[in-house]
N, C-alpha and C positions, 0 to 999 in steps of 0.2 A: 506617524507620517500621514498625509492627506494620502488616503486612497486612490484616488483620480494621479496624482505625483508616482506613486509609487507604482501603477501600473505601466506608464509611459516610459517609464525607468526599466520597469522589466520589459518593456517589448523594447525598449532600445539594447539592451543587453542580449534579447536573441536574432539582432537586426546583426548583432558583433557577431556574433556565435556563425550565420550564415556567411557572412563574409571571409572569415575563417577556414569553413569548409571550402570555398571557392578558392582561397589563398594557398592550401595546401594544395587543391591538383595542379594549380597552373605553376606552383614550384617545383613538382614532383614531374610535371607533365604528363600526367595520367589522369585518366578517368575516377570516381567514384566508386570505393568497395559498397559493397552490399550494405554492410555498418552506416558507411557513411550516409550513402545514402537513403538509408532509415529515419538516422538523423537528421539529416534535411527535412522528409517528409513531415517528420513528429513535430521538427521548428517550426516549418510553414504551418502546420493544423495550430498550434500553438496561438501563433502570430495573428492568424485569423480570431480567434475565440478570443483572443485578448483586445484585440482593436475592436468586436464588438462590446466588448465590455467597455471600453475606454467610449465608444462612441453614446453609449448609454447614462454614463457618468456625465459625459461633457452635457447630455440633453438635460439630464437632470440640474445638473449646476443654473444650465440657462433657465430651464422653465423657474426653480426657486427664486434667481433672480429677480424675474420678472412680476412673479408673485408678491416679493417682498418691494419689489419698487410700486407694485399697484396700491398695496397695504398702506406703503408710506404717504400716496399720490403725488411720487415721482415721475417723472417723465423716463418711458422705455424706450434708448436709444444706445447704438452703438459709438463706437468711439467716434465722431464726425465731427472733422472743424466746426465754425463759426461757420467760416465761407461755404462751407460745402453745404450745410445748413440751409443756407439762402440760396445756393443756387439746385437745391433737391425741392427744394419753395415750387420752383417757377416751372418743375415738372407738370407737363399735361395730357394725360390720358387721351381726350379728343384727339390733340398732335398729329398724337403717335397715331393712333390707327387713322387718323383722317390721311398720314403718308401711303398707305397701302389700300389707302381707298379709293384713289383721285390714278388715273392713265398716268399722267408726270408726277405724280408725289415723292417724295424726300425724305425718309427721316435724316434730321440736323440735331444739332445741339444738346442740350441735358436728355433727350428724348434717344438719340440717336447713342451718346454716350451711355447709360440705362442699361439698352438692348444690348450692346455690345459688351456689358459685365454680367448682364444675366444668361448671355450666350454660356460667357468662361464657365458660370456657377451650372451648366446642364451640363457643361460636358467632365465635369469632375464627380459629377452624379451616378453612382452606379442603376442603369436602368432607366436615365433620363433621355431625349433626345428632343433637341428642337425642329417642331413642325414647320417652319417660315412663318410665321406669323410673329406679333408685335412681344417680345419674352421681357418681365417685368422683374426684377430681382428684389427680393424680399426686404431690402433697406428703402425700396420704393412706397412698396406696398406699407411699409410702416409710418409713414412720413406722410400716402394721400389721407389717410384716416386721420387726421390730427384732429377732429373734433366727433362728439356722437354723435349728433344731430345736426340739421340743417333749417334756417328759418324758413318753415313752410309758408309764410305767406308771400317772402320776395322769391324763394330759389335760390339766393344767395350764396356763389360758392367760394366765396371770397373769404368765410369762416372755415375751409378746409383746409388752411396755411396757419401755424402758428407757434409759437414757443411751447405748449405744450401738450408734442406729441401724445398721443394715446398709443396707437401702434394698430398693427392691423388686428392681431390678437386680439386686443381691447377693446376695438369696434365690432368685430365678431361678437363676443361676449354677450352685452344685450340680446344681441337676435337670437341667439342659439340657445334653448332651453338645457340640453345637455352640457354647454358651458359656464351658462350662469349659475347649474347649479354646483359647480366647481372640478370638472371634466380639464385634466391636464390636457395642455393641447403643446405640444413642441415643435417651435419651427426650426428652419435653417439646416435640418439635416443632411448627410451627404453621402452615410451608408447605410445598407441594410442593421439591425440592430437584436438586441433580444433582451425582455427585460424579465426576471422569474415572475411564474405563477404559482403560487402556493395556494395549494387546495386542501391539504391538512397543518396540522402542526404537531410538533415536539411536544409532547408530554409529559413530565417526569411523574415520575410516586415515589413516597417514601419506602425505603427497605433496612433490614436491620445490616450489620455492619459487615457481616461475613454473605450476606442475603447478592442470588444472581440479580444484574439488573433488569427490568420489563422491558421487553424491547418496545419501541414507538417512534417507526422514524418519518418524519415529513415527507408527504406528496411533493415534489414539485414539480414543474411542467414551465415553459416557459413561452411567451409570448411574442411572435417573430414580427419585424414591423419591414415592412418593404414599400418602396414605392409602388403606391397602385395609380392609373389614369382614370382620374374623373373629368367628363365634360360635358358641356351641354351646350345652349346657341340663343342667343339674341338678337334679334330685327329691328334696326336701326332706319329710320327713314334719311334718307342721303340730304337732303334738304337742314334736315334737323342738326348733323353731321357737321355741316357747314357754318353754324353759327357759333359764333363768340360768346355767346352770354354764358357767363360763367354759373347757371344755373343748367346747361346742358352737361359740363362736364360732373356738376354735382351729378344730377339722373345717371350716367354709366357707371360712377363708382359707386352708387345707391345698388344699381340693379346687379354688377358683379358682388359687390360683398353678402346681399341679400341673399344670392343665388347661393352661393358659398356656405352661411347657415344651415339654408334648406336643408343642403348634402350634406352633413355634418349629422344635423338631428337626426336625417333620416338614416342613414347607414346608424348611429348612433341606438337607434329602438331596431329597425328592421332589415337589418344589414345579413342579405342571405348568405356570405361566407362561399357563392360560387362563384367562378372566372377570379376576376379582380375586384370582387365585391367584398369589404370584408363582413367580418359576423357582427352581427348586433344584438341585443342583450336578447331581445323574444325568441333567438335562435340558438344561442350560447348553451351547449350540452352542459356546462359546467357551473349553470347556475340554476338552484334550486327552485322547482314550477312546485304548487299546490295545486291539486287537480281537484276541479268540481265535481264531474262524471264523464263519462263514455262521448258522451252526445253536447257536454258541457252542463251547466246548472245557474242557476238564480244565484247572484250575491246574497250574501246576508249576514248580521252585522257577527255572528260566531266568523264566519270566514275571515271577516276582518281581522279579529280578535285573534287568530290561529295568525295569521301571515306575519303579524305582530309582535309574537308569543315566539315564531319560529327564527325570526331575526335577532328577538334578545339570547334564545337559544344556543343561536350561534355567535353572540358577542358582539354581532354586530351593530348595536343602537347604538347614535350616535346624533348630537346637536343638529348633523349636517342631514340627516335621512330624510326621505320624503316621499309622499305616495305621488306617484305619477299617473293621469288617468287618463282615458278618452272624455271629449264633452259628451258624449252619450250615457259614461257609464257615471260623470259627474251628476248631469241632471238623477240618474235613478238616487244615487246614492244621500242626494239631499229630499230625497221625498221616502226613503226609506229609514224608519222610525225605530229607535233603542226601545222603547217598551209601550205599550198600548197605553201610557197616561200622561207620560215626564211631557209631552208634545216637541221633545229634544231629535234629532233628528241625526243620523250613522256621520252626514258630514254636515257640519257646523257650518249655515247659510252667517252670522257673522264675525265668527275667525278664520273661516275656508279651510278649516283642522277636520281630520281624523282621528280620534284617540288619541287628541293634542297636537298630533303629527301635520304640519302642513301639507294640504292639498293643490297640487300644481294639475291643470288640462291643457293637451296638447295634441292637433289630428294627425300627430308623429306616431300617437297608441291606436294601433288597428281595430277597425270595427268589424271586420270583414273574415273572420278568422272561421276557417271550416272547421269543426272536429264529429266526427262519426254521422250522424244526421241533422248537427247540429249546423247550423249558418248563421250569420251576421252574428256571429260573438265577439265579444269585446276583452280586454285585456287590463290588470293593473300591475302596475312596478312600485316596491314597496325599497329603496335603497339608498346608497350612499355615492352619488355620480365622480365623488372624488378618486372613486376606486377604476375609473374610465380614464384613457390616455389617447391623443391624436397625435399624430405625426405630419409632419407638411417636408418636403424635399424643394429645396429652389423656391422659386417665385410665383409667377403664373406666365402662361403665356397664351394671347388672343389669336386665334389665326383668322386672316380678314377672305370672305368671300363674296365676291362681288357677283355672281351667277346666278346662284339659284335664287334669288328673290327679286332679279332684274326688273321683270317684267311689273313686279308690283312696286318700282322707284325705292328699294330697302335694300340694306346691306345688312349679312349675316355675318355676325361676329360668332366666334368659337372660344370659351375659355378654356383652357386644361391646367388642369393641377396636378400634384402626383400626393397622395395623402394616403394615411391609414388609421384603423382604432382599433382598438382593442381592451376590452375589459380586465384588466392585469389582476384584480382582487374580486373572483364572481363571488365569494362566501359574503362579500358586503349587500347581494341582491336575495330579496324574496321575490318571485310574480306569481299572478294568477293569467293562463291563458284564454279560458274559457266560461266566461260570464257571456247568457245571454243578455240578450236587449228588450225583449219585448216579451 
């Protein structure tokens, strides 16, 4: 039987079970023994641990989906008429916050309609809350993305309507180094979740036939995903606001989805794990650092060859691996030479390889990094990004401020999203923290 079935099945069977207990005191007309009320409490712990399981399954189903419709280059879309199709077309971002930008403004229409399903989708959100501002629901946000790019020489955003959606996911992708390089990302969530972390595994050995068995049982640990708040603010010139040309609506979904990236990659490398921030891999206790020294130390091409050496170690190589670096420690690493004669060089000026390994640079790897007397050190990640997972809750939603930027004719928009990540497979990462630079 399909897992995901069969779970749904048993939480329905202890949804009977509670109603049951409920059924007997109001026949009996008494209260709950001690028993019973055990039982209740054990069903409810139950109920909870199972609907995060369910809710995990159901992420997984969608994110493969989505995977497999990208594989295919199918269009990712939910069940949506024809009509609804076309009239999710004539959605317009400008619109909407231009309603809450203007003394008499109105949201009306597909705009107005939107807001008011993405209201529903916050308040069924555990941990969600609408701030007043313009709330965008994630069938929206799938639908303005319907192309990658835009013609940069007209502005034209008249290519952001069309038969075949990409999604917002999909638009994301490009921009985001940590999901291009195959970083689950799962939208539409609606509860907290938890998906296991295994940090060892099960090991059998041979023994003779009467022989005790070795004990070896798997680490596991598991990964909690929760809505967190991310946001940040953009300055609109109110002039700019006001215009038609459908190259101004392109610029706002350019500058929101770009923005979106950013935070992604960056909690993605450097996510301190405090407040509502989550961990990101240069912080993650649970994933294996090479240490150069005390103060940090000079790459060299042995250290490569270890970081290398320690990821097949652990089973981890793989098609998908890849060294991730800062441009700083890029440039060293192409002028730093495998042997005094071959004039071959640690990373390969033209197939941008490491020990065959593709090399990717990004100012998402820190240059900045202090260790003992050490400063301006740099970082590299030698791993497999498929082993990383985001979570997105709802939509987004702008809140419109027309105040603080009065004086300079701008209007400040506010996005908030509720997102999380988390590394669920750290034995797929090798890194080094501490390469100097100079």
């Amino acid at each position: 039987m399909n897992i995901l079935k069969a779970k749904i099945e048993a939480r329905a069977a202890m949804y009977v079970r509670v109603a049951a207990l409920g059924e007997i005191t109001k026949v009996e007309k008494r209260d709950w023994t001690a028993e019973e009320t055990t039982a209740f409490e054990g069903l409810e712990t139950e109920i909870r641990t199972i609907t995060a399981e369910i809710t995990t399954l159901q992420a997984q189903e969608r994110a493969a989906a989505i995977t497999a419709a990208r594989a295919a280059g199918t269009p990712v879309q939910g069940a949506v008429s024809a009509g609804d199709e076309k009239d999710l077309a004539t959605y317009s971002l400008r619109k909407a916050l231009l309603s809450l930008s203007t003394q008499n403004g109105k949201m009306e229409g597909i705009e107005l309609e939107m807001h008011q399903q993405a209201e529903r989708e916050a308040r069924s959100i555990a941990g969600v809350t609408s701030e007043g501002g313009v709330m965008i629901p994630q069938l929206v946000l799938n639908r303005m993305y319907a192309k990658r790019a835009l013609d940069p020489a007209t502005g034209n955003g008249a290519n952001l309507y069309g038969e075949d959606a990409l999604g917002y996911v999909e638009a994301l992708r490009p921009l985001s180094v940590a999901l291009r390089l195959g970083a689950e990302y799962m939208a539409g969530m609606t509860n907290e979740f938890k998906i296991p972390r295994e940090n060892a595994v099960y090991v059998p050995t041979f023994k003779d036939t009467q022989a005790e068995a070795t004990a070896s049982n798997p680490t596991l640990s598991k990964a909690s995903f929760k809505a967190n708040r991310a946001t940040g603010f953009m300055d609109v010139d109110r002039q700019l606001l006001v215009q038609t040309s459908g190259a101004v609506e392109a610029r706002m979904r350019n500058q929101l989805i770009l923005g979106h990236a950013q935070l992604l990659d960056a909690v993605a490398f450097t996510g301190t794990g405090s407040g509502a921030e989550p961990t990101g891999i240069f912080n993650d206790a649970d994933i294996p650092v090479l240490s150069i020294g005390t103060n940090g130390g000079s790459i060299t091409k042995v250290l490569i060859e270890t970081l290398v050496q320690r990821l097949e170690e652990a089973n981890a190589m793989n098609d998908n691996v890849r060294f991730i670096l800062s441009p700083v420690l890029k440039r060293i690493l192409k002028a730093l030479t495998i042997d005094s004669g071959s004039g071959q060089f640690v990373l390969d000026r033209l197939t941008n390889t490491i020990d065959s390994i593709e090399a990717i640079s990004t100012n998402f790897v820190p240059k900045n990094i202090v260790k003992g007397t050490g400063t301006a050190l740099t970082a590299a990640i030698l791993g497999d990004f498929r082993a990383c997972s985001y979570a997105q809750w709802g939509g987004t939603e702008i809140i419109v401020d027309n105040l603080t930027q009065a004086l300079k004719g701008n209007i400040r928009y506010i996005p908030i999203q509720y997102v999380d990540f988390h590394v669920v497979q750290p034995g797929l990462f090798q890194v080094i923290k501490d390469i100097t630079t100079v």
